[in-house]
KOLNUDO-803794 format. One record per atom (N, C-alpha, C): y, x, z. Coordinates in pm, whole numbers, plus 32768, in hexadecimal, padded with zeros to 4 digits. Layout:
N
YXZ...
END
This chain:
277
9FCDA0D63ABCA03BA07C3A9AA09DA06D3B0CA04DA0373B92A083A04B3C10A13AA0D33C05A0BCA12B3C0FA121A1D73BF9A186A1E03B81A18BA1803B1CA20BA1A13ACDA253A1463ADEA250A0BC3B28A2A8A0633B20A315A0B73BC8A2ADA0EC3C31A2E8A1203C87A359A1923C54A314A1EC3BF6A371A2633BECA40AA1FA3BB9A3E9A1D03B29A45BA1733B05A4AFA1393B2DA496A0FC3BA7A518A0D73C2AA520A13B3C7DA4C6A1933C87A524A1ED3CCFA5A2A24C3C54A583A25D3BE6A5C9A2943B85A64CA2293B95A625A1A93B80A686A1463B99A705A1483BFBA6C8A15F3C77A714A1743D0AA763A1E93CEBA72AA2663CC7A763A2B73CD0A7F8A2CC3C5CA7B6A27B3C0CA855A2983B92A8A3A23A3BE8A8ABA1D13C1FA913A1823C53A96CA1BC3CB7A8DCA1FF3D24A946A25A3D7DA99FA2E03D46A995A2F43CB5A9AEA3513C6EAA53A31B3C4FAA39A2B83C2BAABDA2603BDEAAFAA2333C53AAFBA1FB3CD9AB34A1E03D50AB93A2553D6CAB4BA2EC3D85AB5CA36F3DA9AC13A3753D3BABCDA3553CE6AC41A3A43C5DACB3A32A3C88AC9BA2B73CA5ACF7A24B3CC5AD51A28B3D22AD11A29C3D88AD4EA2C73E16ADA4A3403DFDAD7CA3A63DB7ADC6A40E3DAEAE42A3DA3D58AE43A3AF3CECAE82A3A43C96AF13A36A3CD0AF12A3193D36AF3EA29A3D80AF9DA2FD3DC3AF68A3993E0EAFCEA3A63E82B030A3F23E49B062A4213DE2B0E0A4333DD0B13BA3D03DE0B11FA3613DAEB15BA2C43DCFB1A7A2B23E27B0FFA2A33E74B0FEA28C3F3AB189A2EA3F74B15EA37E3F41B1B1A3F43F6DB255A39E3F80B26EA38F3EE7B2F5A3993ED7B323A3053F0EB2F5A2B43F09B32CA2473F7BB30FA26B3FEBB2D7A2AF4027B2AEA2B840A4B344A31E40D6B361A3844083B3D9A3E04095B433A38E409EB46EA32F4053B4DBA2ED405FB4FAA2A340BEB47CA2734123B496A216417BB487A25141EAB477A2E84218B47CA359426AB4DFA37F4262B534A37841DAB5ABA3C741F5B623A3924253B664A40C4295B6C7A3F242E9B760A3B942A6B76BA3FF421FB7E9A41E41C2B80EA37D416DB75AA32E4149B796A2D14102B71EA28C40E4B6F1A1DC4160B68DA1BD4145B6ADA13E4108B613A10C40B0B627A0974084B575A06B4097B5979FC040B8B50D9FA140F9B4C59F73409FB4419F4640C6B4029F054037B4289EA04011B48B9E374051B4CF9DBF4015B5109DFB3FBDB55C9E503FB4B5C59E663F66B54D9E7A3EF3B4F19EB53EE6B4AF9F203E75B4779E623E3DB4329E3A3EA2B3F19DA83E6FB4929D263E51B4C69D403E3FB5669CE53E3EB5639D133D95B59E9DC23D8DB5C39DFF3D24B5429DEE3C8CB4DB9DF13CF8B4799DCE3C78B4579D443C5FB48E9CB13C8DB47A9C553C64B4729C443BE8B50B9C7A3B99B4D59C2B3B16B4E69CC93ABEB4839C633A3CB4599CCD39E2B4B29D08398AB53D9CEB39B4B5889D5A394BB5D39DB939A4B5819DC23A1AB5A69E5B3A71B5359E733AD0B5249EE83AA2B4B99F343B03B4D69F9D3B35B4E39F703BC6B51B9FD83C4EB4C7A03A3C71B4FFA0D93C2FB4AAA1533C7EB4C3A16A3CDAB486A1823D5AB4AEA1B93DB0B502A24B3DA3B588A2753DFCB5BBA2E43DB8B593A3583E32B5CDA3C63E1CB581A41A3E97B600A48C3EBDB625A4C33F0AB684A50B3F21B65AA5653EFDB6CBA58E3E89B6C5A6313E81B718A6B03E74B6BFA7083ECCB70AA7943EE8B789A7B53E83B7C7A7D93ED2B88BA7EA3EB8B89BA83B3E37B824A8A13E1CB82EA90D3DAAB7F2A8943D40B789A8743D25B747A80A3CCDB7D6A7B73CD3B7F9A76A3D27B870A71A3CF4B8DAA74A3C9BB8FDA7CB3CAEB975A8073C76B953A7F33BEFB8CCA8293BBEB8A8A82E3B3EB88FA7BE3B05B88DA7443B47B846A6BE3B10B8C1A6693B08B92EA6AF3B2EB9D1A65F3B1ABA16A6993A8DB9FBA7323A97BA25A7843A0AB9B7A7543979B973A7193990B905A6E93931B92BA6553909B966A6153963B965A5773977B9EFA55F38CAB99FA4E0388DBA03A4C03839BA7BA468384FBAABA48038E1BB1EA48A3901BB7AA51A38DCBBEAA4FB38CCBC63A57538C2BC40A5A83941BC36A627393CBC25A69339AFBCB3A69939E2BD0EA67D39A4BD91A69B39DCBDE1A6393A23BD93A59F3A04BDC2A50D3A41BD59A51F3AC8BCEDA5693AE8BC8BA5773B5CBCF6A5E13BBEBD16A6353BB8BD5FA69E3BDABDE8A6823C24BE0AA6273BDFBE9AA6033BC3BED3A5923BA0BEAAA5303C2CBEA9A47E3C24BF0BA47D3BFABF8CA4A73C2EC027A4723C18C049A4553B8DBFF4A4B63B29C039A48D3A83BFF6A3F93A56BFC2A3C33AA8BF82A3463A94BFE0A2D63ACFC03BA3333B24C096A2B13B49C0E4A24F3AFAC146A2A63A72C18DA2583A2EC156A20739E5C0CCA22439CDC04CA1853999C053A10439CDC064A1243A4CC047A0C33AB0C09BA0983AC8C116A0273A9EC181A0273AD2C1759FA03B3CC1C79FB53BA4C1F09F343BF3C17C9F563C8AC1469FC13C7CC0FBA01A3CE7C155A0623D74C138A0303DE8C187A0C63E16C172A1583DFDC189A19E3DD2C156A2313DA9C0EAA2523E12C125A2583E76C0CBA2923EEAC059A2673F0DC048A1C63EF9BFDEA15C3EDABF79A1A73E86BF95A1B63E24BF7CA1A03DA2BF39A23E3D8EBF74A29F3DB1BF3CA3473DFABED1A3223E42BEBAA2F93EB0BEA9A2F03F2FBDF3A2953EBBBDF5A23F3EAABD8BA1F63E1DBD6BA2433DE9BD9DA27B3D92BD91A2DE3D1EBD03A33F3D8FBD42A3803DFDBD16A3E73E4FBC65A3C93E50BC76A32A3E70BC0DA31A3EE8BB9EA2DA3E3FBBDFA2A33DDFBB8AA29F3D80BB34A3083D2EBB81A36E3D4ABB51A4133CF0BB00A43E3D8FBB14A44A3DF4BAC6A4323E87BA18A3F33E6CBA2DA3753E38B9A1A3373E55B966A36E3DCAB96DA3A13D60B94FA3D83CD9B912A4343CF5B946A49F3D51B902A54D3D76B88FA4FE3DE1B8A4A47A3E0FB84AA45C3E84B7CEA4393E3BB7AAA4243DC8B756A3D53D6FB75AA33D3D36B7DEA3083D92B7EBA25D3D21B82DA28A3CBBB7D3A2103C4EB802A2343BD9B895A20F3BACB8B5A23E3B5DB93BA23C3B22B954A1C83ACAB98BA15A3AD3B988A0E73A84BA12A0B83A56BA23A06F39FBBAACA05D39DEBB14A06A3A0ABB209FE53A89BB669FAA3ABBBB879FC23B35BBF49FCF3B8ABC2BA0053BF3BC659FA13C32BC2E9F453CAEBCAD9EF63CCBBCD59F273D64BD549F143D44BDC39F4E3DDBBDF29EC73DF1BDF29ECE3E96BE3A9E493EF2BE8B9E963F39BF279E6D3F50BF679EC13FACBFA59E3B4016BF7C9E444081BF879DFA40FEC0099E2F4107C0369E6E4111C0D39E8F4159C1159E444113C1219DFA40ABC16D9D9C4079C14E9CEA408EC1A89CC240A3C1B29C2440DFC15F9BDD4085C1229B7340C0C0BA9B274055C0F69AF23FC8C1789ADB4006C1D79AAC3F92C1EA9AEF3EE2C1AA9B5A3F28C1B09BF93EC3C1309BBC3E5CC13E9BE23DDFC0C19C153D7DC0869C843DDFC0539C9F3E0AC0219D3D3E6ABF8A9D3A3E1CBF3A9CFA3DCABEC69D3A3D95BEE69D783D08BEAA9DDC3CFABE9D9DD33C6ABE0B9E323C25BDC69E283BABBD6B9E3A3B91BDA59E9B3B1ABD7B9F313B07BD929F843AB6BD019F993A64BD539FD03A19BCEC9FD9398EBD0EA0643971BC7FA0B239ACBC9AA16239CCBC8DA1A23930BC38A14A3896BC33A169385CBCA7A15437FABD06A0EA382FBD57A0FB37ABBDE3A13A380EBDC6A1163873BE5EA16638EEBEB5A0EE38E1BE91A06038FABED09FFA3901BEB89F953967BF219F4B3995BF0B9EF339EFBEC29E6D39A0BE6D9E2339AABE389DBB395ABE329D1C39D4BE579D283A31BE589CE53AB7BEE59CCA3B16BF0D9C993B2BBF9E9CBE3BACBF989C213BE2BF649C103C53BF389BA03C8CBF799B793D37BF709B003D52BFA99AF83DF3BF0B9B083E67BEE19B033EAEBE5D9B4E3EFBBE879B093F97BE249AE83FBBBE479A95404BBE339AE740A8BE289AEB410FBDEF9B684197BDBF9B0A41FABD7E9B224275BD5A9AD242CEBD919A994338BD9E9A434346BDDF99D243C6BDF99A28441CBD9C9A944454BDC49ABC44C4BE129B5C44A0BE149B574417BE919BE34405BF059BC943FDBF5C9B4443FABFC19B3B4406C0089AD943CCC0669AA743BAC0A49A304356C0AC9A5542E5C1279A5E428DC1859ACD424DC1669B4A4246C1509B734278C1439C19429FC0BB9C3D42F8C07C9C8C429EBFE99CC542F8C0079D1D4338BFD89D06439FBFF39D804400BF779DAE4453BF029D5E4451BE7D9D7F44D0BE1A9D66448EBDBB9DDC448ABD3E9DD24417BCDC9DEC445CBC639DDE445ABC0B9DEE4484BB789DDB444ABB139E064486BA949DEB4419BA0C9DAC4482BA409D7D44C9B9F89D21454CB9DE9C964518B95A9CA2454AB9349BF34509B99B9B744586B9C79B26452DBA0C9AB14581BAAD9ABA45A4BAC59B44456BBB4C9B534569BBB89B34450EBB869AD4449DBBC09A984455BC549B1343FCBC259B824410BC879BF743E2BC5B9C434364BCBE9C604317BC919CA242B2BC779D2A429EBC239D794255BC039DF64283BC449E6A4218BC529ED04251BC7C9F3341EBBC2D9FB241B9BC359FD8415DBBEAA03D4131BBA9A031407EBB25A068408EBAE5A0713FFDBA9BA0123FDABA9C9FBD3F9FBA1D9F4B3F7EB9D09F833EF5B9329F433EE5B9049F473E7FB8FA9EC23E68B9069E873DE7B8F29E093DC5B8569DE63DB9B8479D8F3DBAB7B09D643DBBB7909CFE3D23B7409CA83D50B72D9C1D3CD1B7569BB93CF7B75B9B5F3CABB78B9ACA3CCBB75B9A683D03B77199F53D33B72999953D44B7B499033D68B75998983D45B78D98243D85B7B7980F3E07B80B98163E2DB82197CF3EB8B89397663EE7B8B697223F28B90496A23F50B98396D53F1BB99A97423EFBBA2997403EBCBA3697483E15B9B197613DD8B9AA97843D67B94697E63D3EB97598433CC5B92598D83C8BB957992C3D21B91499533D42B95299AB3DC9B8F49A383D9EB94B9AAE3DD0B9059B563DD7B8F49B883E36B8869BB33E43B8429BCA3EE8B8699C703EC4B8A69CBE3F59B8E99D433F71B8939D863FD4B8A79E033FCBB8629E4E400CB8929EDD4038B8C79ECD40B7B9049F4C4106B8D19FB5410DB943A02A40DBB8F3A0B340E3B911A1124161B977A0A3419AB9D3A1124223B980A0DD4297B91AA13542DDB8E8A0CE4330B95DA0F343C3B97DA0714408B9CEA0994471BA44A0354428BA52A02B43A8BAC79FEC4366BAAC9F78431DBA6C9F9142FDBA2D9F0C4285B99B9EF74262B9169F4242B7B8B79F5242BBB86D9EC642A2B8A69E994314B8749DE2431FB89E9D6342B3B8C99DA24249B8E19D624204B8989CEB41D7B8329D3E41B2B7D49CC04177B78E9C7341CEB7619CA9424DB70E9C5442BCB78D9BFD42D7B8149C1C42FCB8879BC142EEB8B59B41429DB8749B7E4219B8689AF341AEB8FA9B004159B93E9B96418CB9B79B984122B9B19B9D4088B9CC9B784072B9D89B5B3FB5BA419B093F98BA579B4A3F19BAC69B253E9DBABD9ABB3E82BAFF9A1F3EA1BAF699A43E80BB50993E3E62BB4198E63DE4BBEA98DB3DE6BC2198703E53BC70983A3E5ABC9697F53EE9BD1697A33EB6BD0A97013EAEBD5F969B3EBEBDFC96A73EF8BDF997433F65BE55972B3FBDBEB697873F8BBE6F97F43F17BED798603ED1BF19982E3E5EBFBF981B3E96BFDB97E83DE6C08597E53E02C0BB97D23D89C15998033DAFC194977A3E03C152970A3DE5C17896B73E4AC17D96C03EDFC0F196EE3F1AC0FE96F03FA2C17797773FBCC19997B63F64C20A981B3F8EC27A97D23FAEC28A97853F2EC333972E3F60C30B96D33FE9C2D696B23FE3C2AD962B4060C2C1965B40ECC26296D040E8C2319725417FC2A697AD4169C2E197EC40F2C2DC9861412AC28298C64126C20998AD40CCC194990A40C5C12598CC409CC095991C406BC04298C84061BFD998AA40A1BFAA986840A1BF199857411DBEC398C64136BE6898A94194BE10991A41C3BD8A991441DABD4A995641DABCCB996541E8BC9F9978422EBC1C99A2424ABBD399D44307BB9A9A5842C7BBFF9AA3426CBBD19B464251BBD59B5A41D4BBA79AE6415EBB829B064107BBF49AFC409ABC1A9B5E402FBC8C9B763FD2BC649AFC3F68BC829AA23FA5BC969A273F33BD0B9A0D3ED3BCCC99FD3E5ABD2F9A043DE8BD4799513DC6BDC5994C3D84BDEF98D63D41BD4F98693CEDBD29980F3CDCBD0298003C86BD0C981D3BD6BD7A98353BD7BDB9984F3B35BD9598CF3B16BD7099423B81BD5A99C13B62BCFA9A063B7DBC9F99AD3BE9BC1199BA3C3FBB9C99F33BD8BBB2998C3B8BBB1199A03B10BB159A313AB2BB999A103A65BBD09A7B3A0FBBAD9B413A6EBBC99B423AF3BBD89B9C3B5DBB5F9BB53B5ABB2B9B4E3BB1BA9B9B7A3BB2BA209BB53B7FBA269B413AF1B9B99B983A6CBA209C0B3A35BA699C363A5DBAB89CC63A30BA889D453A97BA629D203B01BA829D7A3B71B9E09D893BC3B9629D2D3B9FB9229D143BDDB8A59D983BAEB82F9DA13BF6B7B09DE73BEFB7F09E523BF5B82C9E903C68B82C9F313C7EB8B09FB83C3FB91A9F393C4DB9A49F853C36B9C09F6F3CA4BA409FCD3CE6BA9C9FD73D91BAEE9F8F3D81BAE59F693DE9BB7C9F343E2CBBC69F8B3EBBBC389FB33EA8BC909FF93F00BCF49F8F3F55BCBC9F933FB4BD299F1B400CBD979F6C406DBE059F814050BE58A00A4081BE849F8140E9BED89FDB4170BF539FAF41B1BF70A0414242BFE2A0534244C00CA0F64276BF9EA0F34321BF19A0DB4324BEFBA0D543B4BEB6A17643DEBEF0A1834421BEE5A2424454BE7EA2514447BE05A1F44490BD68A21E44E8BD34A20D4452BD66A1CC4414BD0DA1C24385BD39A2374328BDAEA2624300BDDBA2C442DBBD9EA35942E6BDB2A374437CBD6FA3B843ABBCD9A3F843A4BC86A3844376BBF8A38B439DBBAAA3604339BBF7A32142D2BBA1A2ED428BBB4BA36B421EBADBA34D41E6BAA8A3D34189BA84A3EE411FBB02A35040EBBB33A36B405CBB94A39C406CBBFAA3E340AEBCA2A4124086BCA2A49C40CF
END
């Protein structure tokens, strides 16, 4: 009796380490492909972002993986996008009206850019162009599926980029400056200003620090056509592209869980270097 209750747990032990074994294997393609993404040199994202993006249950964040330039070619000619609007941003311009062209190219570029990179392709496109005075509508939120503007908003910049006019960006914690480059949007949450959208930098060197920064989309008391007549412009932020209250909520659940944001303004070192353009 002794001898069959022994064999039996050992039969026991052994299927478990059987089922552990198959666990473990099963697991490292997983492991693999997050592990690639956060090695890569071209385009990382940390596990906040992956644990941010998967908060809530009507989006679930894959990790994406860079891929080789030939695989891309073919995975753009496949894509149920127009092969000829991928090719050939500019015929997308007269969609877009009230864009600078070159803006709006220059977006176009770096959005079909992060697509061959592995983020996914999602509706909504929003462009910020800093070279225009706060006074300006300068946001606006495109709608890649119907080729329409659905957004044209005023956008604050940071205390320390300038009055009126942005001029000094940066992605340094405490510099109260706004940053330029590629954002991924994240999820939502409550915070002292409202529904606020937590962002997440893809330029590291430019906007990397985003989120350890605490930049996010929030609407703000101080954006509104009043403080324009009063001041001359509208209030500011310590970095973060705060919208009107009247347009904050509507923006947000439009734009949020893992669509771009393009924050343009003509700065060379960013131009230059960045590895979306």
């Amino acid at each position: 009796m002794m001898g069959a209750n022994y064999r039996n747990k050992v039969r026991c032990l052994t299927n478990i380490g059987a089922y552990l074994l198959i666990g473990i294997l099963l697991s490292q393609p997983l492991v693999a492909a997050v592990s690639s993404v956060q090695a890569s040199d071209d385009v990382k994202i940390s596990e906040s972002v992956t644990k941010s993006l998967s908060a809530t249950r009507s989006f679930k964040f894959k990790p994406f993986q860079l891929i080789p330039a030939a695989q891309a070619k073919e995975k753009t000619k496949s894509s149920s996008v127009k092969a000829q609007d991928l090719q050939n941003p500019v015929s997308k311009t007269s969609s877009f009206q009230g864009i600078n062209p070159k803006v709006l190219n220059l977006a176009l570029k770096a959005h079909r850019k992060a697509h061959t990179m592995g983020i996914p392709r999602k509706q909504f496109l929003t462009v910020i162009d800093y070279s225009l005075p706060s006074t300006s509508r300068r946001l606006w939120v495109l709608d890649m599926t119907r080729n329409k503007v659905v957004y044209n908003a005023h956008v604050a910049h940071g205390s320390a980029t300038g009055d009126n006019h942005a001029k000094h960006f940066s992605d340094a914690h405490g510099s109260h400056k706004s940053s330029l480059g590629l954002f991924l949007t994240g999820s939502t949450y409550q915070g002292k200003h409202g529904t606020s959208l937590t962002l997440h930098g893809l330029e590291k060197g430019f906007n990397g620090n985003a989120a350890s920064r605490a930049i996010v989309m929030h609407p703000a008391g101080y954006v509104n056509e009043g403080m324009i007549k009063s001041m001359g412009r509208i209030g500011r932020s310590w970095g973060c592209p705060a919208l009107s209250y009247s347009v904050a909520g509507p923006i947000i659940q439009t734009i949020k869980e893992g669509s771009l944001i393009f924050a343009y303004y003509p700065d060379n070192k960013w131009l230059n270097n960045s590895r979306f353009l």
